[in-house]
N, C-alpha and C positions, 0 to 999 in steps of 0.2 A: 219257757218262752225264749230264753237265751240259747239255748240249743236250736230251736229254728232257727235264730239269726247267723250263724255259728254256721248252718248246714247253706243260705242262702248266700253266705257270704265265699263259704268254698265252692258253692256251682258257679258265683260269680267270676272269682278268679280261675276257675277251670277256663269257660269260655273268654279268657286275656280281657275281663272288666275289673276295674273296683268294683270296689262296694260304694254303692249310690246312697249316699246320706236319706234317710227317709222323711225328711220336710221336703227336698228337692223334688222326691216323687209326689206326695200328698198338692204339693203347690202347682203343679206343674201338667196333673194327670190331663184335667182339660185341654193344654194344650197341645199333650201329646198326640191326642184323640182327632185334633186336629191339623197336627201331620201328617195323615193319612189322607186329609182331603185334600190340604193347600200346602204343603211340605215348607213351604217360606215362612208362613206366618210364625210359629217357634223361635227362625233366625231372626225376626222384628223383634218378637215382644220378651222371649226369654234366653237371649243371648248367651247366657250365664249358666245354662242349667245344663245339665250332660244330658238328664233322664230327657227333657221335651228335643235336644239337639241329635242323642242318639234315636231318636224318632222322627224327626222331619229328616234322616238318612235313610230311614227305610223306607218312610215316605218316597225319597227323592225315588229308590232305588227299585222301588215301586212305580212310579213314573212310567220311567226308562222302561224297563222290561213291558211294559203295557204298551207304548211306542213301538217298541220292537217286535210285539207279536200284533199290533194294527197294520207297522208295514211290510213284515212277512204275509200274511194275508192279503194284502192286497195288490202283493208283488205276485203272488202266485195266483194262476188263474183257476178259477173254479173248485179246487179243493182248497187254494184260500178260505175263499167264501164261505164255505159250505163245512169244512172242518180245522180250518186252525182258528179262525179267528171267533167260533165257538168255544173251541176246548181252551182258547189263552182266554176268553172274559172268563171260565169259570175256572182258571187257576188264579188270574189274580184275583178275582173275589174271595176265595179261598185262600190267601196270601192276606188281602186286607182283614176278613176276618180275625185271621190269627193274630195279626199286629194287632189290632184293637182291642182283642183277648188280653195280648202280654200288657197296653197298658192298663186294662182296668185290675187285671192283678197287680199291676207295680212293677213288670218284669222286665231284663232288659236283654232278653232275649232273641238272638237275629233269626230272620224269618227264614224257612225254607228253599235250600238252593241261589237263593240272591242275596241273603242276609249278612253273607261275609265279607261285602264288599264295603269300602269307608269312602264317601264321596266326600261328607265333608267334614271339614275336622274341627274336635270332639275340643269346648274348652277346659282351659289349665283348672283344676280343683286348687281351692284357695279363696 
């Protein structure tokens, strides 16, 4: 069992995280789950926690990108309509998918092509 933690805590610091306390996750999962729908609520009720704060970020950043291909699509005429603003709902759904995957595993994992970005910052451990 100690060698899982060992191997989760080196994929961690590969991708430039700690290692997330596992009460923070256990406590928090719900609200992670709901950074995906309302990315703010996390910054209300769990201020404190990385795991639900590094997910109302990909939430956020999840947003944005979904903004940005509603108004690419609608900027462009016709093949907006007709092919971007199809093929952007089924990558972010496929984006939220994934998020919601990493948190019901625990994981703190950034999502696909936008996951590297940090809009908001991450609080102090302590």
């Amino acid at each position: 069992m100690s060698q899982i933690k060992i191997k989760e805590d080196e994929r961690e610091r590969r991708f430039g995280q700690e290692p997330k306390p596992p009460n923070d996750v256990e406590e928090n999962k719900g609200l992670a789950v709901v950074a995906y729908i309302l990315f703010f609520i996390p910054l209300l009720v769990a201020r404190h926690s990385r795991f639900a704060i590094y997910h109302a970020n990909q939430g956020l950043l999840l947003l944005i990108t979904a903004i940005l291909i509603y108004t690419a699509g609608l900027i462009i005429p016709i093949i907006g309509l007709m092919i971007i603003i199809p093929i952007g709902c089924l990558f972010i759904f496929i984006l939220w998918l994934i998020g919601i995957l990493n948190v019901i595993k625990g994981e703190m994992n950034p999502l696909p092509l936008i996951g590297h970005y940090q809009v908001i910052k991450m609080p102090q451990e302590g």
